[in-house]
C-alpha positions in Angstrom: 113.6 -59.2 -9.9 115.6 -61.6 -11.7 115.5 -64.6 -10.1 111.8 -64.7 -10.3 110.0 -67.4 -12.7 106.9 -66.4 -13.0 105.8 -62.7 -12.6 104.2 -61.5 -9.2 100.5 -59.3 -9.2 101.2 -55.4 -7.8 100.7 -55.0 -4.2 98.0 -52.0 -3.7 95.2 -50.6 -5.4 96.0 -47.4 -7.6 92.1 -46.7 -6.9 92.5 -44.1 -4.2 95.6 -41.9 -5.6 96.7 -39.9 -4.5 96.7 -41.5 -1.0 97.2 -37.8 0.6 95.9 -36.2 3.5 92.1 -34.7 3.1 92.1 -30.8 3.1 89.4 -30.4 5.3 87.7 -32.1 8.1 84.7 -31.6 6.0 84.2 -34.1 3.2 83.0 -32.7 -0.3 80.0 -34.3 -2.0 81.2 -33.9 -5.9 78.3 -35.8 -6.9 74.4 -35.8 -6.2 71.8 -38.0 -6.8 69.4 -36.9 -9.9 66.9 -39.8 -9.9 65.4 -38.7 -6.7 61.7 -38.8 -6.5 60.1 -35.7 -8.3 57.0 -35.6 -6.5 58.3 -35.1 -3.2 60.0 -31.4 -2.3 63.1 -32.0 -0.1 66.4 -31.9 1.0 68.7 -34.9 -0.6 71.1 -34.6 2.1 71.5 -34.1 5.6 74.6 -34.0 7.9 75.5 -35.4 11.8 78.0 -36.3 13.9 79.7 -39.6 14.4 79.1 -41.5 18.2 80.3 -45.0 17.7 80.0 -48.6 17.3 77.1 -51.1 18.9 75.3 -54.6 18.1 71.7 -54.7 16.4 69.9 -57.9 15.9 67.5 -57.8 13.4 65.1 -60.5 11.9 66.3 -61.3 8.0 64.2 -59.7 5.7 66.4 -60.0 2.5 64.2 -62.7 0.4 65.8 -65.4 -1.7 68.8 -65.6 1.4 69.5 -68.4 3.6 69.0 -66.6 6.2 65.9 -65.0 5.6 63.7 -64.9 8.5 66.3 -65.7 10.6 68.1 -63.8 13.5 70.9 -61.7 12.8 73.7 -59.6 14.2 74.8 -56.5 12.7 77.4 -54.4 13.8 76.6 -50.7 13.6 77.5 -47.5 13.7 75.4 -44.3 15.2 75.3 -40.9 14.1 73.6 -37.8 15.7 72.0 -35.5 14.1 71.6 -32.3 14.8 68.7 -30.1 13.4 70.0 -28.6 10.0 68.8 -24.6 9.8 68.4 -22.8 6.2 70.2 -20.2 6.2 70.4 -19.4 2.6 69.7 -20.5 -1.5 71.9 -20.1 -4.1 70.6 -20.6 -7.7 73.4 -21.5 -10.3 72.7 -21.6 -14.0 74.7 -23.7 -16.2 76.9 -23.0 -20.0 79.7 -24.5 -21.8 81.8 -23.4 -19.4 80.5 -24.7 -16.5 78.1 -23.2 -13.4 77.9 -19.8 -12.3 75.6 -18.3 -9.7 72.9 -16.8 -10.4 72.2 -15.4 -6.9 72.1 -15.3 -3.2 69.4 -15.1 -0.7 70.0 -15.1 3.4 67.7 -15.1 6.4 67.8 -12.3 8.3 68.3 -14.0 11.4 71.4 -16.1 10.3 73.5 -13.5 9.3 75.0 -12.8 12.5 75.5 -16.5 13.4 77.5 -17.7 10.2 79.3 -14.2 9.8 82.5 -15.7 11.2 82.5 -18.5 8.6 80.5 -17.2 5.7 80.7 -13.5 4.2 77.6 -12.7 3.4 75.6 -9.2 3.3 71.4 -9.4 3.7 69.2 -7.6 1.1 66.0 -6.3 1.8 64.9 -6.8 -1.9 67.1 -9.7 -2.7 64.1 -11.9 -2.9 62.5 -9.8 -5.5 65.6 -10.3 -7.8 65.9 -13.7 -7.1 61.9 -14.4 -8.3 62.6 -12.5 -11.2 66.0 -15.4 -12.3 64.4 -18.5 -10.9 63.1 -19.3 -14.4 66.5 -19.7 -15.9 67.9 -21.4 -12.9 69.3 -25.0 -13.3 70.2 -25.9 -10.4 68.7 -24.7 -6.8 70.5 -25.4 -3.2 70.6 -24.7 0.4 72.7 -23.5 2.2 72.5 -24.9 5.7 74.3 -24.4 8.7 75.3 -27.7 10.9 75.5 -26.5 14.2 77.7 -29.1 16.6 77.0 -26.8 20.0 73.7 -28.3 19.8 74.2 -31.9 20.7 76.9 -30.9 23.2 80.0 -30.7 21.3 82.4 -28.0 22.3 82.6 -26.3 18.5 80.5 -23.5 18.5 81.2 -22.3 14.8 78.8 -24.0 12.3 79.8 -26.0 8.9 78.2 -24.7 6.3 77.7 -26.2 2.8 75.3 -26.5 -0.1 72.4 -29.3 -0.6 70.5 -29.7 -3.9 66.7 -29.7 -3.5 64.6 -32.6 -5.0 60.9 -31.6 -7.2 59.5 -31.1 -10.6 60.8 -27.6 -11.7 62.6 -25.0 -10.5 59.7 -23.2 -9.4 58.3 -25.4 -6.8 61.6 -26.0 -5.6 62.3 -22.2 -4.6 58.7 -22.2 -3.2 60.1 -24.9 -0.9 63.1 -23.1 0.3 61.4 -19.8 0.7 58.9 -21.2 2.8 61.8 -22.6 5.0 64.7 -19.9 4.7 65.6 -19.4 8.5 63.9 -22.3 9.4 65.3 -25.6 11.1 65.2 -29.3 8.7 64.7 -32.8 10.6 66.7 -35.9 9.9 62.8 -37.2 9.6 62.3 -35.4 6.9 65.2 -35.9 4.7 65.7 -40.2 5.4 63.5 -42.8 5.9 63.3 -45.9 8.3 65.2 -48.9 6.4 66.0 -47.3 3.1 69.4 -46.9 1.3 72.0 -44.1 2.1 75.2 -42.7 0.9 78.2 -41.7 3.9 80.7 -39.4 3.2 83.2 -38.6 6.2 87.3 -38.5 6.8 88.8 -41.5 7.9 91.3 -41.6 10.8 94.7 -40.5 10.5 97.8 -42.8 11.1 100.5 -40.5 9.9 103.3 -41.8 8.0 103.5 -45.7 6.7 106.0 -47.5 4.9 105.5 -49.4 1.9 104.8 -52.5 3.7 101.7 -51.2 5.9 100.4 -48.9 3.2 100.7 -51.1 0.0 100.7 -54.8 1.5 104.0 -55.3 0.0 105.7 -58.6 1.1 108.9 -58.6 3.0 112.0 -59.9 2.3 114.4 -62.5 3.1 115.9 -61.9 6.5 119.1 -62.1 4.5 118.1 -59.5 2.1 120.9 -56.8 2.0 120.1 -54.1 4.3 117.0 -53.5 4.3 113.9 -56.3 5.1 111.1 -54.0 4.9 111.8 -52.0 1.5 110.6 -52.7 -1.8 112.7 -55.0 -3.8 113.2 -52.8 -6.7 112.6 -49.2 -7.6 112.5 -49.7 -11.2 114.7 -50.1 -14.1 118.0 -48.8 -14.5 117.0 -46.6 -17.8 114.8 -44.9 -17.8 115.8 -43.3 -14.4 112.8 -42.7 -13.3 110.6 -44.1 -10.5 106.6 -44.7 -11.6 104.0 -43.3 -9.7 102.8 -47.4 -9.6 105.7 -48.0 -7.4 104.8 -48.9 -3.4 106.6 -45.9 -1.4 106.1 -44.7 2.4 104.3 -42.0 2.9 100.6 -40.8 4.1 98.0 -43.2 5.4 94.9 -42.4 7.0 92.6 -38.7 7.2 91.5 -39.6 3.5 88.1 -38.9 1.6 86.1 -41.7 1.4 82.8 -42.8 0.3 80.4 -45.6 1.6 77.9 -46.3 -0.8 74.1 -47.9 0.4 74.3 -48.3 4.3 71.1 -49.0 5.4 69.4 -47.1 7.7 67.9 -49.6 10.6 66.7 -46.9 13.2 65.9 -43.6 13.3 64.7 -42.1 16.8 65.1 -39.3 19.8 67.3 -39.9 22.5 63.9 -39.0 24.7 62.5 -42.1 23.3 63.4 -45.0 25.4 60.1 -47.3 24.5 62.1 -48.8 21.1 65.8 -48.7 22.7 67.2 -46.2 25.2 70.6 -45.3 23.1 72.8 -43.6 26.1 75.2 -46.4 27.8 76.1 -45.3 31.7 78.3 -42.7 31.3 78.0 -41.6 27.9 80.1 -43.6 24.1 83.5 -43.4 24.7 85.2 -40.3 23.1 81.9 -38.7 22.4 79.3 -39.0 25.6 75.7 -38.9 25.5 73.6 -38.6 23.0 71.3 -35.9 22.6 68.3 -35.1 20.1 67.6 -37.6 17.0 69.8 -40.2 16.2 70.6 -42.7 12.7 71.5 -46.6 13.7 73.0 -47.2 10.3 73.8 -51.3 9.3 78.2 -51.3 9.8 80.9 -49.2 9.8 81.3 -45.5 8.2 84.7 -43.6 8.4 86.5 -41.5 10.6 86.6 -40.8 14.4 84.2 -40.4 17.3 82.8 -36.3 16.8 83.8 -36.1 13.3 81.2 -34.5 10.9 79.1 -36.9 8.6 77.5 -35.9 5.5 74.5 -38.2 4.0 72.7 -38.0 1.1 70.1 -40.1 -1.0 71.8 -43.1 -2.9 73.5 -43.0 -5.9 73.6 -46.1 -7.3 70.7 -47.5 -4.9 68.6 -50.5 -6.5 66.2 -50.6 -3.7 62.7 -51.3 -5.0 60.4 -51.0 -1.5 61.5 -49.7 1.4 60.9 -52.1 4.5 61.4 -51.0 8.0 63.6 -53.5 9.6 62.3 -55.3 12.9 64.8 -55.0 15.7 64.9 -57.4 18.3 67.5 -56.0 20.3 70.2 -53.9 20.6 73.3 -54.2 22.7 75.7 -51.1 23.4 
């Protein structure tokens, strides 16, 4: 722009390229936590549903804070959380070229159920074989099915994805999901009350932007020639090109995102009311009543009302002690 005498900072972070729609209503974990406590066997994930927005005032335990001890408002966000059920492991081992699976092990009973979503074939003496490869194993998961039917959603079909498993070896860790294959997991014992967690979801679509919504580019001079709402300049004459840097309309919204250490102020059962009873007259807006175990996690996580939510332990979590927040109330 040549009348310009100084030159103008970009408008838009490159961060999140491509700003495209998510494949899947499911968000992909890439990355899991691998400083997890060793002594404890467990899941270091879990998954629920989104339910919406409410008010929690808490006393200020943050030390070294102005307002520690003090009264104060956070606006959250609550998730249910339906049981999670085992249904299989998967042991991968790992080369220079990458991870490759070692094998497969179902429960009998889940077969059936997941069969729609999930090929998957169940071996009377696949247990056998999988003892005998556990030693060269790297990496052990779960594969658990999420279930929606069972806190009243309408989807009856499961999502099903993989979960790493936290202890010492690889030996106590199949022991763990042995003992559990076919059995049902509990938000309870995954998370703690007040500690540090990682949200993964989809945020909400808004379709097609131009550059001025999407980027935060400024607008031009009402007598700017045609256009008001258009980027002032594509680019340069030569090369004829237009950079990838360069503010254009296009998707905004239904994107991957991360939320890194939301802390967890409440976990509970929508049966008990002695703490806070969690259902409003009528049910959250867009989702209705809550049924089963709930998360009241400190602000806002993406995506819409009913859209899946997958947790896991922190990543990049410097929390030294867990305290358990004190609540003083909590208005919905």
């Amino acid at each position: 722009m040549g009348h310009r005498k100084y030159s103008a900072p970009r408008r838009g972070s490159i961060a999140f390229r491509p700003r495209a729609r998510a494949k899947s209503l499911e968000a992909k974990i890439r990355t899991w936590p691998e400083n997890v406590s060793r002594d404890n066997v467990g899941l270091v994930g879990f998954a629920g549903f989104k339910v919406g927005q409410i008010q929690v005032m808490t006393v200020d335990d943050k030390e070294k804070t102005p307002n520690f001890g003090k009264p104060l408002m956070n606006h959250s966000t609550i998730i249910s959380l339906p049981p999670l059920k085992i249904v299989g492991i998967r042991a991968y081992s790992e080369d220079q070229y990458g991870k490759h699976a070692l094998f497969d092990v179902f429960s009998k009973d889940s077969v059936k159920e997941i069969s729609a979503k999930y090929k998957t074939k169940f071996s009377e003496d696949g247990m056998k074989k999988a003892e005998e490869k556990v030693s060269i194993a790297k990496y052990l998961m779960a594969i658990v099915a999420v279930n929606p039917n069972k806190i009243g959603l309408s989807q009856k079909s499961p999502f099903i994805y993989e979960i790493p498993v936290s202890g010492k070896d690889s030996q106590s860790k199949f022991e763990f999901l042995k003992s559990k294959l076919g059995q049902e997991i509990k938000v309870s014992d995954v998370f703690k009350t007040g500690q540090n967690i990682d949200v993964h979801g989809i945020t909400r679509g808004k379709g097609i932007e131009g550059p001025i919504t999407r980027f935060g580019v400024k607008r031009k001079q009402h007598k700017s020639r045609k256009s008001v709402r258009a980027v002032g300049t594509l680019g340069p004459i030569s090369p004829a090109t237009i950079m990838y840097t360069v503010a254009r309309q296009g998707q905004r919204g239904f994107h991957q995102r991360t939320e890194y250490n939301k802390r967890i102020l409440l976990l509970s059962n929508s049966e008990n009311t002695e703490v806070v009873n969690i259902n409003p007259t009528g049910g959250y807006k867009h989702f209705g009543l809550v049924n089963g175990d709930y998360m009241i996690v400190r602000g806002t996580i993406p995506g819409v009302p009913k859209r899946l939510i997958k947790l896991r332990q922190p990543i990049r979590s410097k929390q030294s002690k867990i305290n358990e927040p004190k609540i003083l109330e909590v208005v919905i």
